[in-house]
N, C-alpha and C positions, 0 to 999 in steps of 0.2 A: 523634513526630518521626522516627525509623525510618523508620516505615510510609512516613511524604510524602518521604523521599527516597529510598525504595528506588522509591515508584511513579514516580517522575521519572525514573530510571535505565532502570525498563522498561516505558514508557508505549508500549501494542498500537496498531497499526491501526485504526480502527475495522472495517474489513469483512475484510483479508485475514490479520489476526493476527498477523503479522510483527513482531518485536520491533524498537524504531528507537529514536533515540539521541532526548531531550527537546530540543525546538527551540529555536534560541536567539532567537528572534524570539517564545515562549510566554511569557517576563517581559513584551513591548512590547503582548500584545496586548492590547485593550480587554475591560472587566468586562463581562459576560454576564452576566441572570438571567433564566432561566425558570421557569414553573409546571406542575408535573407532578401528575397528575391518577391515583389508582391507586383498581381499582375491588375494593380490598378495604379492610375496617373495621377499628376498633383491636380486633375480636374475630377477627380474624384475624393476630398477632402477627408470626406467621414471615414470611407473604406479605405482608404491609404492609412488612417490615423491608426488603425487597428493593428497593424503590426509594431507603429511607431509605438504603443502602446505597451505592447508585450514586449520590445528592449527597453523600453522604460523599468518596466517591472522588474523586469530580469535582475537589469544593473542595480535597483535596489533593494534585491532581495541580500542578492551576493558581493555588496560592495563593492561592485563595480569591475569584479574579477572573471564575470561571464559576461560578454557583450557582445549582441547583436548592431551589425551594419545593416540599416535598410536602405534597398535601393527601390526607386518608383519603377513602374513598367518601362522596359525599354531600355535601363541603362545598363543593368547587364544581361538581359533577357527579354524578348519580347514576352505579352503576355499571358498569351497561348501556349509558353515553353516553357512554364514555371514546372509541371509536372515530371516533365525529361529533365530539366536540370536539375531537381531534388532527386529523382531517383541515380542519374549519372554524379551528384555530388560535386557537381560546378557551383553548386551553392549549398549550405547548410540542411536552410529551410528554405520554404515559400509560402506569403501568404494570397488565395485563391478562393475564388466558389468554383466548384469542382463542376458545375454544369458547363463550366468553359469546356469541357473535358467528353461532354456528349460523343465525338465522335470518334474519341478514341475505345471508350468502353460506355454503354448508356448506364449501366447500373452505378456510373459512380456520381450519378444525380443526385441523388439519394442520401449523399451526405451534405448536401445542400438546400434542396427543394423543389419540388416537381409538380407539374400540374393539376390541381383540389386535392391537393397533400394536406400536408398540417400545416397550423400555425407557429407562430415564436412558441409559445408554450408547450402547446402538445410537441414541437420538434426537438425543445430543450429534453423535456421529460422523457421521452422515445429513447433519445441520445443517453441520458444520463442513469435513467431508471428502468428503461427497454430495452430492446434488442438493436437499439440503435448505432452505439458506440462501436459493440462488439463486432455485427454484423459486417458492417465498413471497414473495422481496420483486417478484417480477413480479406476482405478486399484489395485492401491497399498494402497489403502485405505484401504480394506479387510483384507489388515496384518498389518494394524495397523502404515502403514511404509507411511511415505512423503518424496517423491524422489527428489533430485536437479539435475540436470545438471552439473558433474562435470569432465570435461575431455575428451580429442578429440585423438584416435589416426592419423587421418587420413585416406585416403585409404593404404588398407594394399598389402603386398606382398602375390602371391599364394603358397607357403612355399618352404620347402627343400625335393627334392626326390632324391633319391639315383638309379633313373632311368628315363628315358623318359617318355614322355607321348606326343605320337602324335596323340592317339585316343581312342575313350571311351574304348575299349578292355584294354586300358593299363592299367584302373583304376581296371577292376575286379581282385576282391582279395586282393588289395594293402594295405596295413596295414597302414593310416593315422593317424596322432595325430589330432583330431578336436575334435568343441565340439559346443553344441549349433545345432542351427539350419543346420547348415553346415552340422554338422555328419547326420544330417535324408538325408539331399540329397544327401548327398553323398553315404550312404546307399543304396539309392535308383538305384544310378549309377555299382551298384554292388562293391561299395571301401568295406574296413572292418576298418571304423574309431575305434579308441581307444583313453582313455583317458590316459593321463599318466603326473606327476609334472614335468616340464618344466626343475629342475635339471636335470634330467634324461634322456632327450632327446637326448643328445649325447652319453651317453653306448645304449639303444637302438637301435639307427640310423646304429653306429658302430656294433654292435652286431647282425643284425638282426633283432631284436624284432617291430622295425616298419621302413617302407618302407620310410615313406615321413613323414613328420612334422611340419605342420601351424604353425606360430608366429606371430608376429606384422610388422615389416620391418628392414632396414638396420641397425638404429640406437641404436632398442635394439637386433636384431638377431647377430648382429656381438662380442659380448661379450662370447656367444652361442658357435662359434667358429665351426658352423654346417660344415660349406664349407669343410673343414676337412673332413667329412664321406660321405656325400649327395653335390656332385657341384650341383646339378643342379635347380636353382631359378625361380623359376615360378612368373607370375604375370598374370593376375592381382585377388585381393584375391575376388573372387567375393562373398563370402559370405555376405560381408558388405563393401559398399562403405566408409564405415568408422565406426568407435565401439566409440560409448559417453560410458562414464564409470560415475556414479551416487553414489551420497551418499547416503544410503538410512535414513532416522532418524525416530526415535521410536518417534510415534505423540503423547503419552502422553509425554514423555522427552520434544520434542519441545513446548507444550504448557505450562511447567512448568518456560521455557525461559522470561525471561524479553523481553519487544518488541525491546530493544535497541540489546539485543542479538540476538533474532533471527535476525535482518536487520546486522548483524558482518554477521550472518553463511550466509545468499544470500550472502553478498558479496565474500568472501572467497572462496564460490563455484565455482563464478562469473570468480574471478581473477586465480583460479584454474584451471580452465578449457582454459583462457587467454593462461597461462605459459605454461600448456603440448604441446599443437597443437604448441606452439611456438618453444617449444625443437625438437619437431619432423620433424618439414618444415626446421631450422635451419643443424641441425644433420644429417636427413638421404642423403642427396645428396654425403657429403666428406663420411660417411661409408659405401656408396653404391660402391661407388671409390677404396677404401680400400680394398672392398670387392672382387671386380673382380678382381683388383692388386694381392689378394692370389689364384685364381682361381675359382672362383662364374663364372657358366657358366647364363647368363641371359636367361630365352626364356618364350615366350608367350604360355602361353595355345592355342593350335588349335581353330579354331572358333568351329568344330563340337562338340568340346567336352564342351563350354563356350554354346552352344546351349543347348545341352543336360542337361546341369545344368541348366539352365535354365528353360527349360520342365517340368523337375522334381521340382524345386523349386513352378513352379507356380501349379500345380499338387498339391503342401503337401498346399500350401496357400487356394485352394480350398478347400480341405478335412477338414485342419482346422478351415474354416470357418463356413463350415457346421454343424459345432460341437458346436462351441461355440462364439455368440455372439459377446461377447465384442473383441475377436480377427477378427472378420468379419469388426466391427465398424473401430478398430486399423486399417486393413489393408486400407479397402479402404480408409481412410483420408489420411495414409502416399502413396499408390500409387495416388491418386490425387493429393496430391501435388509434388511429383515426375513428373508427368507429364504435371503438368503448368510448375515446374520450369525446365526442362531439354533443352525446345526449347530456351528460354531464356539464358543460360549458354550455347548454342552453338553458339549464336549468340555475345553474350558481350565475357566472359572468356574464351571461346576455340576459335574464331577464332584468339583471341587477342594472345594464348598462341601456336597454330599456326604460326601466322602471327613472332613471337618472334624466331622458331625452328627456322623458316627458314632464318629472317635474320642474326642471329648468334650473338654475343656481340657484346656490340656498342664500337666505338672507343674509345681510352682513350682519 
């Protein structure tokens, strides 16, 4: 009871963030329900919670008179067709990372994360205080969809291989689970990405059927249970300094909203996005622990081969800019501001987190 009258107190904007007083006209207005459609499974815990979170919200902002229905991947959509079915309004919303989305449109990475992008922070900041929000929902405009900001994994892990990798040779041929932007470069490094549902990943791994297998990090890979078939944990996941996962909402649906509801859904997004990166900073450290305790051998990708990705990444960034516009626009705003904010966070947050390795925990 707290929580639903403090969100009352300070119920956001949806788009400009602004904290504003709960409307008195929010008790008058009519019950709302819609069905949200998120393109992750209940073996995906954390990212599933994310939308479960934002009907939480929702219902407590507005008394329970706006309610969101979530459904996991697959029950009423698979989850590749979360983007057709928000913009067809077979469903409300969806919640997604939009790199599932690579080959419909590439630039709609970008509201997500893409490879030696930015981090949580700098992508937050991009999103909220850059050219980032705006950019994208001119984007998303075209399908008819208005995207929020909903959810931080963090920097991720470079996955599970069931072999070394001490040099680009080792990638040719290698059967990876990736997807998104990732799989072009890595395609390109001569891997043979594949796509495959995440249940699945462990008959696979075990059986052959693919070499190595991207995920998120310690705290949802260890339920995974991969260390079993593949020890050996790569880092770091350079595809994306970190993956924002977005709601996307059907703009006729949101403009049928009362405004006291649409300021419920920015918040909820808001606080959504709050609670995952929280789960994840909290969480992955003791399952990382865990995780070596069972035999997760840790090792860093070589630098030649973090070069080489690299190469090739900026290589498919070129080509596809030259193709298309609005992805030319998208990139160069987020590497500019990537490259104001990185000298910056070596000087405040990395040497601080440096300075922290080395002198070790403080006394009790």
């Amino acid at each position: 009871m707290q929580r639903r009258a403090f969100l009352k107190r300070t119920a956001l904007g949806a788009a400009s963030g602004a904290v504003i007083a709960a409307p008195v006209h929010a008790q008058e207005a009519a019950p709302v329900s819609w069905r949200l459609a998120s393109s992750f499974p209940n073996e995906s815990p954390t990212l599933f919670a994310g939308a479960q979170d934002v009907a939480r919200y929702v219902a407590d902002v507005t008394d329970d008179k706006f309610r969101i229905e979530v459904f996991s991947a697959g029950e009423l959509v698979d989850a590749g067709q979360v983007l057709d079915a928000v913009q067809q309004r077979v469903v409300d919303c969806g919640h997604t990372a939009s790199t599932r989305f690579f080959d419909t449109d590439p630039a709609l990475c970008f509201d997500a994360g893409v490879p030696f992008g930015l981090n949580t922070r700098q992508m937050n900041a991009w999103m909220l205080q850059g050219e980032g929000l705006a950019l994208t929902r001119v984007l998303f405009d075209k399908y008819g969809i208005l995207n929020f900001p909903c959810g931080f994994t963090g920097a991720q892990m470079g996955g599970w291989f069931r072999g070394e990798v001490k040099t680009v040779d080792d990638l040719r041929g290698l059967k990876i689970k990736a997807g998104g932007f990732a799989r072009q470069v890595l395609a390109r490094m001569g891997a043979a990405p594949v796509d495959l549902p995440i249940a699945d990943t462990y008959a696979a791994l075990e059986q052959g059927g693919v070499d190595a297998v991207a995920w998120i990090g310690p705290y949802d890979d260890e339920n995974l249970a991969l260390y079993k078939v593949a020890r050996n944990y790569y880092f770091p996941g350079w595809w994306a300094g970190t993956l924002q996962l977005s709601l996307y909402v059907n703009q006729q649906a949101y403009d049928e909203l009362p405004k006291s509801y649409q300021a419920a859904l920015g918040l909820a997004c808001r606080m959504a996005t709050t609670n995952m990166i929280a789960k994840y900073d909290a969480g992955n450290p003791d399952a990382l622990r865990r995780l070596v305790q069972h035999g997760a051998q840790l090792k860093a990708f070589p630098r030649p081969v973090l070069q080489a990705a690299h190469a090739a990444a900026l290589q498919l960034y070129q080509e596809l800019s030259a193709k298309d516009p609005m992805f030319k626009k998208l990139y160069e705003s987020m590497a500019a501001f990537r490259d104001k904010e990185i000298p910056w966070f070596r000087v405040a947050e990395g040497s601080f987190d440096s300075l922290m390795a080395t002198l070790g925990q403080p006394a009790a």
